[in-house]
N, C-alpha and C positions, 0 to 999 in steps of 0.2 A: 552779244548777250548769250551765255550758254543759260540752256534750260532743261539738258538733258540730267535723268535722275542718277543720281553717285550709284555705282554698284557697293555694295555692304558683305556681301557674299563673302565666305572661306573658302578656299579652293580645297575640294574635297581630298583629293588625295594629301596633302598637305596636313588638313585637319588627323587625317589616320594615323599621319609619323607622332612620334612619340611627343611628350612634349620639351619644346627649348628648356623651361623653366618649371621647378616643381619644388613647392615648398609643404610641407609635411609638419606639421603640430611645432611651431618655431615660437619660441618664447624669446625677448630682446631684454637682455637687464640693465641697469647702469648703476656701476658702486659707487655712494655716496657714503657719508663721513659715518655714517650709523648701521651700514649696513649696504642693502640694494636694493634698487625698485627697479620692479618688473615692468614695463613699460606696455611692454604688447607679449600676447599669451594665446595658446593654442591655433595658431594660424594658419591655415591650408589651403592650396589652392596651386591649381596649374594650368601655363599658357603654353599654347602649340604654336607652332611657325605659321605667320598669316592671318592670325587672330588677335585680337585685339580685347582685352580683361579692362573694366572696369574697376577701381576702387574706391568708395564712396564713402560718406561718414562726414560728423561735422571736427571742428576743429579739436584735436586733441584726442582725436580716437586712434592714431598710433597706423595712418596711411601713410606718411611718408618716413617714419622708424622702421616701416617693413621693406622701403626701399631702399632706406641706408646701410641696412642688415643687409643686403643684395650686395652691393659695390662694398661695404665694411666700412662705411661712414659715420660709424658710430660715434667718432672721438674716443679720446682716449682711457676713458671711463666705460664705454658702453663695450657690449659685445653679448653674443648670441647665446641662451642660455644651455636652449635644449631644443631638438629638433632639428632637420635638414633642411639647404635649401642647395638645392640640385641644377645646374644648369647644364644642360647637353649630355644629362647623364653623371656629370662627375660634383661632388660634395664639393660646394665654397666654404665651410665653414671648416675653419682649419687651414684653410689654405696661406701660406705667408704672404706676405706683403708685395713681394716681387711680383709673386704669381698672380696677385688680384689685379696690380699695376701692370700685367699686360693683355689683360681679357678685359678693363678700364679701357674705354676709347678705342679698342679695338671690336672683339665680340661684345661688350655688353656697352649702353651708350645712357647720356641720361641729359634731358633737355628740362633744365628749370621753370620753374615761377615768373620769376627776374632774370631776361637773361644778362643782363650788364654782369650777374653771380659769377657767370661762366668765360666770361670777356674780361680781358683785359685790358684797361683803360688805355695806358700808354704804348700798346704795339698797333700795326696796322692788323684790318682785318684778314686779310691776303695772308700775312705771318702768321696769326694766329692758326687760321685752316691749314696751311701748307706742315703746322708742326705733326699736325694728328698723321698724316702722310710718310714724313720723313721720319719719325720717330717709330711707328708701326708697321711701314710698311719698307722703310728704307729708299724710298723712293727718292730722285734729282727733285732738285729745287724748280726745276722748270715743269718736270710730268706733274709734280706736285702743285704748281699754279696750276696749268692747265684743266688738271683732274678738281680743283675745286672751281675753278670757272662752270666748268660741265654741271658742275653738284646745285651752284647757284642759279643756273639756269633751270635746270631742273624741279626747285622752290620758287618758280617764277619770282626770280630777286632784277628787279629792272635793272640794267646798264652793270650786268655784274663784274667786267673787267676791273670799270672805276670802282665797283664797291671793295674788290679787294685792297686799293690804296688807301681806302678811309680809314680812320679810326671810329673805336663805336659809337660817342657822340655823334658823328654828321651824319648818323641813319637815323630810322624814324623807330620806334618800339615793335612796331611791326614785322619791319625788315630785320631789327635786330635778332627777334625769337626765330626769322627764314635764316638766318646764317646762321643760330645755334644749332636747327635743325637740321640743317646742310651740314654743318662740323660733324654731328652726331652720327650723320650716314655716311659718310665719304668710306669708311671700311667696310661697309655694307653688313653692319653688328645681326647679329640673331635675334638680341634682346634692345629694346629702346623703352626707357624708361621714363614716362612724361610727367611732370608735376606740375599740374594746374600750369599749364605750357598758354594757356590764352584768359586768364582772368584778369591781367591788364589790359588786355587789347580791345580795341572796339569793336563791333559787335558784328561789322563787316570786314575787318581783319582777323577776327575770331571765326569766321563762317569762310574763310580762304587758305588759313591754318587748320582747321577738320577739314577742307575740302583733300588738304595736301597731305596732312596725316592718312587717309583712306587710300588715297592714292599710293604714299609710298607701302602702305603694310599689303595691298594687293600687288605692285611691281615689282617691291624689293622681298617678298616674303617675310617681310621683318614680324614677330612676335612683339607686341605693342601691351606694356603696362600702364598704363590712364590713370594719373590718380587726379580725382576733382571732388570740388563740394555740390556739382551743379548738376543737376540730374536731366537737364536738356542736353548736354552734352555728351552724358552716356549713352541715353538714347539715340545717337546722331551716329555716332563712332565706334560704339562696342558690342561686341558679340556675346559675350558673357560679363557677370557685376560679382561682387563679392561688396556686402556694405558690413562695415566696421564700428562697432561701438565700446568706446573706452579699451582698448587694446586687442579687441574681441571680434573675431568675422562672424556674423549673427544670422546670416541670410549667401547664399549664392545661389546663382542661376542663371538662366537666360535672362537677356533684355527682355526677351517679348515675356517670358515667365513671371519676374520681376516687377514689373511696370502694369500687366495685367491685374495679376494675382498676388501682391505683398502677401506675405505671411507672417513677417516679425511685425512686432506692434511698433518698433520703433521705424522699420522700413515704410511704415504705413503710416507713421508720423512726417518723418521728412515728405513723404507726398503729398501731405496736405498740408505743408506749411509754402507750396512753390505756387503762386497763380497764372493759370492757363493764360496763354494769348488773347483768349478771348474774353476773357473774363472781366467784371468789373466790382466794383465794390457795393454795388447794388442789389446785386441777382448775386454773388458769391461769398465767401469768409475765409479767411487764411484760418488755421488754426496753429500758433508755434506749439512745441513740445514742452513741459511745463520742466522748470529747472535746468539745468547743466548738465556736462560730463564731470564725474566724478574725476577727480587729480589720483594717480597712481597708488599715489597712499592711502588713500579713501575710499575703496570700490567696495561695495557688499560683499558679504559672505558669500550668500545667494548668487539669483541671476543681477548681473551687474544692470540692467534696467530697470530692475525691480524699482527703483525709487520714482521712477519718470515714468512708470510704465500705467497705462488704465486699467490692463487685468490681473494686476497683481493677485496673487493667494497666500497662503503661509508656506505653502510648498515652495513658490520662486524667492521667500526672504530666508528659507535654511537649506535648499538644496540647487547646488549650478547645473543648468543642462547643460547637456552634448549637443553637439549639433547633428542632428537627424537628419535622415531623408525622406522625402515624403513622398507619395504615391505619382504625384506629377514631376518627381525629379528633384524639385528644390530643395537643397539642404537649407536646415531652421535651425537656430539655438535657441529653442522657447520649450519648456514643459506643454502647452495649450495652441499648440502653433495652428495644429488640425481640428481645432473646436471653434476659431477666432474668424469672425464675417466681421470682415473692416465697411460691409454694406448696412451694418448695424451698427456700426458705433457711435456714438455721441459726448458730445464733449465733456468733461469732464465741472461739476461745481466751480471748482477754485479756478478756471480757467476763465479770465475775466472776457471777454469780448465785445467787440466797440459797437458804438450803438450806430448807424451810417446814415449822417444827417449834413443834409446841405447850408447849415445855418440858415441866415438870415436870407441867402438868395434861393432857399428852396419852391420860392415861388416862380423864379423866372422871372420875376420881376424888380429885382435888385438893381440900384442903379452901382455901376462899375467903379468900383472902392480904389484901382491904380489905370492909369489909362498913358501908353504908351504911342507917342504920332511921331515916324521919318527917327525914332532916335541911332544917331551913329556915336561909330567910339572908333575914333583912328589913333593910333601910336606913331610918331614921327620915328626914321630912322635913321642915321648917321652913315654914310657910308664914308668907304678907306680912304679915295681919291684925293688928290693934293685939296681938289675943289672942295670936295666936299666938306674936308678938315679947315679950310679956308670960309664954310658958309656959303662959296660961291656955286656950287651946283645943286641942279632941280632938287627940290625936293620932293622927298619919299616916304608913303604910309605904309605900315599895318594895316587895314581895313578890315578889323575884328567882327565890328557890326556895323552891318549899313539897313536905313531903312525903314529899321523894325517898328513894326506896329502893329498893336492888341490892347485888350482891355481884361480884365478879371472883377468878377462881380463879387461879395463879399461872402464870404461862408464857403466860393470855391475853389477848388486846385487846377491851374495851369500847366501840364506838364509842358518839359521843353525834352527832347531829341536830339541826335547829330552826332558824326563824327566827332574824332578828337579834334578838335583847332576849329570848330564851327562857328562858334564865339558863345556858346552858349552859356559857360561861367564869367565872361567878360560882360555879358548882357548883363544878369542878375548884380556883378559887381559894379556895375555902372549905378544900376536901380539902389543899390543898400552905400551907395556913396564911398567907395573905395576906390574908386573910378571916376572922374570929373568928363561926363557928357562932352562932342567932339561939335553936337548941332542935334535938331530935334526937341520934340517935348514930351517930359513926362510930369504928370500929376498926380499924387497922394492925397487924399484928401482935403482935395483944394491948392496942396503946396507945392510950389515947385521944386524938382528933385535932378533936376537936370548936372547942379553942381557936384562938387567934394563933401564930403563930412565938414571940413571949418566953416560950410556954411548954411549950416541946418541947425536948428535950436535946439534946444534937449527934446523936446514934446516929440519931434519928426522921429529923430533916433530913437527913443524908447517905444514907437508905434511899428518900427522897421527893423526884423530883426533878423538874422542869418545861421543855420545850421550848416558848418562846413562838413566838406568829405573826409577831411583827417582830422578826429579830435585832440592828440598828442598836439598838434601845431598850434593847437590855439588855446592850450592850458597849460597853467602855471604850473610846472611838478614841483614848486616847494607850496605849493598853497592845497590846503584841505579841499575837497569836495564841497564843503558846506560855504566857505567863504567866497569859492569862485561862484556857486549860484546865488549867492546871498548878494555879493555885490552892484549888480542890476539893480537890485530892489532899496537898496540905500543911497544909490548912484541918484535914480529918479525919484526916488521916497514916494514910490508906491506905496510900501510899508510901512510903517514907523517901526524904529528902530530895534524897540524892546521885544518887536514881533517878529523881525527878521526869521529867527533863527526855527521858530515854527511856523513861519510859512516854507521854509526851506522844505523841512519836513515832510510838510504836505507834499510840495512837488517832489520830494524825490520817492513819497508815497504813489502817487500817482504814476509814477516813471516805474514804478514795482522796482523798488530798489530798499526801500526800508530807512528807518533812523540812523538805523549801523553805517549806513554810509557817507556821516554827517562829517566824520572827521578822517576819512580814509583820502592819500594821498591819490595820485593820479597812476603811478607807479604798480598799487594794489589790486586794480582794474582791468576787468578784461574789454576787449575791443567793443563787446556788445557795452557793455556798462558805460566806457569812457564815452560811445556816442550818444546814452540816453543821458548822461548829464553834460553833455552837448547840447541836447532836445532844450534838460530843462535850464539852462542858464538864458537862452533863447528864447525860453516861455517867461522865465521871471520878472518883467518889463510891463508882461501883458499884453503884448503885442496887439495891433491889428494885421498886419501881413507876415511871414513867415518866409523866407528866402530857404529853399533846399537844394543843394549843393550834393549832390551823390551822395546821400545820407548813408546810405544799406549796399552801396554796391563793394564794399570788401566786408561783409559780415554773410556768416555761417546761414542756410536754409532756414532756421529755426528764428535765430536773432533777427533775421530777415522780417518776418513776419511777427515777430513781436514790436519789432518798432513802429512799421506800417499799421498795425493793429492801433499802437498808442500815438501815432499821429492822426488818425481819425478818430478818435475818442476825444481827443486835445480838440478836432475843428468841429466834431458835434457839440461840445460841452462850454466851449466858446466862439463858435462862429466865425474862427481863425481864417484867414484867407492865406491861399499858399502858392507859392511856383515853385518846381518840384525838378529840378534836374536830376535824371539815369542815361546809362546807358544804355540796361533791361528795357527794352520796349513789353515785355509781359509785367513788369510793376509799376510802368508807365500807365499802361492802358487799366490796369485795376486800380491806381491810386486818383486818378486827376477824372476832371470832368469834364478839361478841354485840354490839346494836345497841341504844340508847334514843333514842325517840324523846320531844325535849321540845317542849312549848308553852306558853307564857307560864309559865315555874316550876313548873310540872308535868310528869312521866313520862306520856307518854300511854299509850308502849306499850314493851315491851323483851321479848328473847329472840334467842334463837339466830339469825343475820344471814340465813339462807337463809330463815328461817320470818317474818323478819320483810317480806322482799321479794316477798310472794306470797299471795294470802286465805287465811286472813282474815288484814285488819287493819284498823288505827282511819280514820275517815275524812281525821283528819288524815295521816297517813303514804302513803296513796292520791293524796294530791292534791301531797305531794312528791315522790312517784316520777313522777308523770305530768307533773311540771313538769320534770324532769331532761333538759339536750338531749346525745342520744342519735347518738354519731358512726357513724350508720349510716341511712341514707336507705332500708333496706330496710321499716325497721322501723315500724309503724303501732301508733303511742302514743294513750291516751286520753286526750283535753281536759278536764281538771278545771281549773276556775281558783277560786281562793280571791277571795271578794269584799271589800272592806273592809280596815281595818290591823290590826294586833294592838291589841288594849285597852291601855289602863293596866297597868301591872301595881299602882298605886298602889291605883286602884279597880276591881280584875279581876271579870268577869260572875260573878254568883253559879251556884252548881249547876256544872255542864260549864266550864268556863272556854273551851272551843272554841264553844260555841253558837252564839256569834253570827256565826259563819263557815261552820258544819259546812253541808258539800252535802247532808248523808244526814239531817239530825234531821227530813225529810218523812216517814222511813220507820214514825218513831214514831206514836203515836197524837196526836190535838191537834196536830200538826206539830209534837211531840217536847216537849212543854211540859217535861215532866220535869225537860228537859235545861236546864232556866232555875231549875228549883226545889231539884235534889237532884244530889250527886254522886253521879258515875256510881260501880257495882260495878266489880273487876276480875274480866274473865273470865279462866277459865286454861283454855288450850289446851293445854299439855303440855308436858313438856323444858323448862319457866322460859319458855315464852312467854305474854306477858299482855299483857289489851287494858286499858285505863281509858276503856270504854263504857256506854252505854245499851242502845245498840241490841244485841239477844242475837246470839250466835256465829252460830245457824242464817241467821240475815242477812247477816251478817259472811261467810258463807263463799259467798255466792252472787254476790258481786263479781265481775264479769272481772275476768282480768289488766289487767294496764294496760299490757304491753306484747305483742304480736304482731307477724307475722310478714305482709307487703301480701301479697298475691295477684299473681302475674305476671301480664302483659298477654297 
């Protein structure tokens, strides 16, 4: 278990040399059939060797056009209108093809989203790296293995000999973004370009990729661009921000400046739509930004905020500001930057806000609407062997979930936790019937739910209802908006018929989505929209339980917190019960009112959401709170990092299934042998909190927090 704190520092002499990169009033345009749109406009900003720039903004403000504009990724339509973008001194703009194609992958590097983007499916992984090598550096086929073994090693890439023979399928997602990043440095580049490099990753592979990013931009001196929507991340990894709206840099400054003191109203918006760790939906309020980003062809005259903005005047709808500096350093693109206390502001009328109401169980005394005993879900597997293909050898499971058992009272939210492969969307799909139970019992109102869908009556399915993580996968794109929510309510004739079409309405009222979007295809829609009428096809039934399925976790700061807002308005206003699967353990802990924690197919730990985010608890749940990045630079987190991957769950560790990861089984006797031979007791704390440990509570409770509070200088 390391515990020691990341150094964050720029090494000063480093900071003084000039900078790698400098971009100067850069406009990006792209010619279409009528003309051009300017895409992104007046943009400025520069990183020095060792440093690391943040760039922030929600989707569609023109953060990753500014890094296309860098390498000339434009396509073939697009290119840079006006203005410079400078690396090591010499002007890219203008530069031919050849010339960018050899400062590409060599000096300048850029590590995707997706890395499969940057892989190539059908070569091995070993070929791929060795090309960057031999192609730039002209280096033997053999230094060139060699030198990216060294590189793998180096991204803590386990057994990375064998990882260069694999192809990118037999890695994990994880591993895969450690090889993009290994690729990306083997020439040891000036500049590395990162774009949203961990927003698939979980959140403990996410907290080992910034471990490793800080580490290479301090060892290698690399000059680090960060482009994210996530502002715990900026916090964690960057030195300076620059936040982006509608093609436009609005704000720059330091983290600690930035995070302290917004000065733009919209940088002061995205911070109120992210909720704190510790936060819950009781004692707090998300608040989203009210409307969208304007599309290229649509920006105001004005300040391009002007429409979203709370302080608007007539000065920001007929004149754009400059971007100023202001007395503490921060450059502002606001007329009122220096008049604006975000300690005073208050929400805006039309900004509807949910009312946070426990339904029917807000007495504590609700008896538990789904109740889950011992349920497992094993998938059999086939293996190669003559036997096996013969039926003649052992048989072999997946053991996705073993176990599980809880309860959820009505009116509340059940968060569930975990790595990826936990079984935690296997659980809930076992619960909503897409999944036929392996043994165990579960109850719904009386019924039993253990089976498949073919053997539930309509009543059960219309009571049982599921919001997935991708809405594209589960809507028709030749069917309207209105038909696909309508059909729920004609399927069960909730509605009668003649009325279908304005109840639609209402719900897609309530969704703040309007009439207009009765007949609009799926195609029309943006990601935040396609999921609220996700929400409401899901609501139209009338549900009594609510399955969520990473509702919000690929959607913008903003849409973030308008969904969450509108699914608590949805469980006040009908006493909706929910189970809530995220990755975000901070919209975990603000959305539910009780929390499980899984690993590999087991419940580690559950209880009450506040009791769970605070000692005692299991050491697995310790090491995902202190993974979590935390949109406050005030705040001094504890380093746990988890070693190793998750097991099999085919052939999971006997005794503790965490063993072979747990930071704490030194605490045990024998170095926790135990915990390899016997499953752990649950201890119980109280009020339904329970651990699934070894180690006793008196131990358990002697944990620091994992989050605090620095010390001022």
């Amino acid at each position: 278990m390391a515990e020691a704190a990341m150094d964050w520092t720029v090494n000063k002499n480093l900071s003084d040399a000039g900078p790698v990169l400098k971009i100067e009033e850069v406009a990006v345009a792209y010619k279409v059939r009528h003309g051009e749109i300017v895409a992104v406009q007046n943009v400025s900003f520069e990183i020095k060797r060792g440093e690391s720039y943040g760039i922030v903004g929600e989707s569609g403000c023109g953060k990753s056009t500014v890094a296309w504009a860098i390498v000339n990724f434009l396509g073939a339509n697009g290119y840079v209108k006006a203005g410079s973008i400078k690396f090591l001194g010499q002007d890219l703009v203008g530069k031919t093809g050849e010339e960018l194609r050899k400062l590409r992958g060599d000096q300048i590097a850029m590590v995707y989203q997706d890395p499969m983007q940057a892989l190539n499916p059908s070569m091995k992984l070993g070929d791929q790296m060795k090309e960057v090598l031999t192609v730039h550096r002209g280096m033997s086929d053999a230094d060139a293995a060699k030198r990216c073994i060294e590189m793998l090693d180096r991204v803590y890439m386990p057994d990375a000999a064998n990882v260069m023979k694999r192809y990118p399928h037999q890695i994990s997602g994880g591993q895969q973004q450690r090889v993009v990043i290994a690729m990306a440095l083997l020439n040891n580049p000036a500049l590395l370009i990162m774009d949203e490099p961990t927003t698939a990753l979980d959140v403990t592979v996410e907290a080992a990729v910034l471990d490793l990013i800080a580490e290479l931009r301090r060892d290698f001196d690399t000059a680090i661009m960060y482009i994210t929507h996530n502002l715990g991340v900026v916090a964690r990894v960057c030195n300076r921000v620059g936040v982006m709206y509608a093609g436009e840099m609005v704000e720059r400054g330091t983290v600690e400046q930035i995070f302290k003191k917004p000065q733009h109203p919209y940088t002061q918006g995205l911070m109120r739509c992210v909720p704190k760790l510790g936060a819950d939906k009781a004692s707090s309020m998300l608040y989203p930004i009210i409307g969208r980003v304007p599309p290229p062809r649509n920006r105001p005259i004005g300040c391009i905020f002007n429409p979203r903005c709370d302080y608007t005047q007539d000065r920001c709808i007929e004149e754009r500001p400059q971007l100023r500096d202001m007395p503490n350093g921060v450059s502002v693109r606001c007329h009122f930057a220096g008049e604006i206390d975000p300690a005073q502001w208050t929400p805006p009328e039309e900004l509807k806000l949910p009312s946070i109401s426990g339904g029917d169980g807000d007495n504590g005394e609700a008896e538990p609407i789904l109740t889950v005993n011992g349920l497992k879900k094993y998938y059999p597997v086939q293996g190669s062997s003559l036997k096996d293909l013969l039926g003649r050898g052992p048989k072999r499971y997946v053991k996705a979930v073993e176990d599980a058992t809880f309860s959820v009272k009505k009116g509340k939210t059940l968060g569930i936790v975990g790595e990826s492969g936990c079984g935690k969307s296997t659980l809930i799909k076992t619960l909503i019937g897409l999944e036929e139970s392996t043994a165990g019992e579960a109850q719904f109102l009386g019924f039993d739910i253990t089976g498949d869908l073919s053997t539930r009556n309509k009543q059960l399915i219309q009571e049982l209802q599921m919001v997935f993580q991708n809405p594209d996968s589960t809507m028709n794109p030749s069917y309207s908006v209105g038909q696909q929510i309508g059909r729920p309510m004609i399927r069960f004739g909730t509605v009668p018929k003649n009325q279908v079409r304005d109840e639609v309405i209402k719900l897609l009222q309530a969704m703040r989505l309007g009439e207009n979007y009765y007949d609009r295809l799926p195609r029309q829609l943006s990601g935040g929209e396609k999921q609220r009428v996700g929400i409401a096809r899901a609501l139209a039934s009338s549900p009594n339980v609510v399955l969520c399925d990473e509702p919000v976790s690929a959607l913008d700061v903003s849409v973030q917190a308008a969904i969450l807002n509108l699914l608590l308005d949805v469980q006040a206003e009908s006493g909706t019960t929910m189970i809530f699967i995220a990755h975000d353990l901070s919209v975990v802990r603000f959305f539910s009112d009780d929390v499980a924690v899984m690993y590999l197919g087991q419940i580690m730990e559950i209880g009450p959401a506040d009791a769970i985010y605070a000692p005692p608890y299991h050491p697995y749940t310790e090491a995902l709170l202190s993974a979590v990045p935390i949109p406050d630079p005030t705040i001094q987190q504890k380093h746990i990092r988890l070693e190793g991957n998750v097991p099999s769950a085919i052939s999971p560790p006997s005794g503790c299934r965490f063993h072979t990861r747990c930071p704490r089984r030194h605490l045990l006797p024998n170095n926790g042998k135990i915990c390899e031979e016997e499953l752990p007791p649950w201890r119980e704390i109280g009020d339904g909190h329970r651990i699934f440990c070894h180690i006793p509570l008196e131990t358990l409770r002697t944990f620091d927090p994992i989050i605090t509070q620095k010390e001022e200088d």
